[in-house]
N, C-alpha and C positions, 0 to 999 in steps of 0.2 A: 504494500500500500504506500502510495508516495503519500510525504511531507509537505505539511501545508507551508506553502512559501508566503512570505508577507511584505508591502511594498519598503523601500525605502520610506526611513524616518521623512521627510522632506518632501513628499509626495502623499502618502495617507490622506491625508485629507482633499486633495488635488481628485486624486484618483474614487475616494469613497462621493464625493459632490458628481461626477459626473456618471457614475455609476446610477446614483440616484435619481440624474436624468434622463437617463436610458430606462430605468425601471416607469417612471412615468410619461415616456413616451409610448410603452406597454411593450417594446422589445422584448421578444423568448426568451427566455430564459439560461436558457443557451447560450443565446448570444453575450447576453452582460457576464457568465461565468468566463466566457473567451476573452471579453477584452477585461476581466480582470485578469485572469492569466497574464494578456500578454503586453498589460501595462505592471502588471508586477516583477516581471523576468527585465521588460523594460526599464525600472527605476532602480531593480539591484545592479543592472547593469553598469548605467549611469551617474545613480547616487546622486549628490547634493540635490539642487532643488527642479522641478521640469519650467519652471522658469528662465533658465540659465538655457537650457537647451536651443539653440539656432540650426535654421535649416543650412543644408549647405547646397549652393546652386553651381 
């Protein structure tokens, strides 16, 4: 059984507000456990804040 991963300190709340947008846009269920997956593998990635992050063109 894998281990629950959990986001970076610095993003938690970033990532739980827009989750919660997605839950009342009425998104499956499914789908908001995918992008917390994979905004959580995302921010241990990353680390400090997802405000800091720029695209790169």
């Amino acid at each position: 059984m894998p281990t629950k991963q959990y986001p970076a300190p610095g993003w938690r709340d970033y990532i739980a507000q827009w989750l919660d947008s997605l839950k009342a846009g009425a998104y499956a269920a499914s789908t908001i456990n995918t992008r917390r997956c994979q905004l959580t593998a995302i921010s241990q990635a990353l680390g400090g804040s997802p405000l800091d992050v720029e695209a790169v063109t």
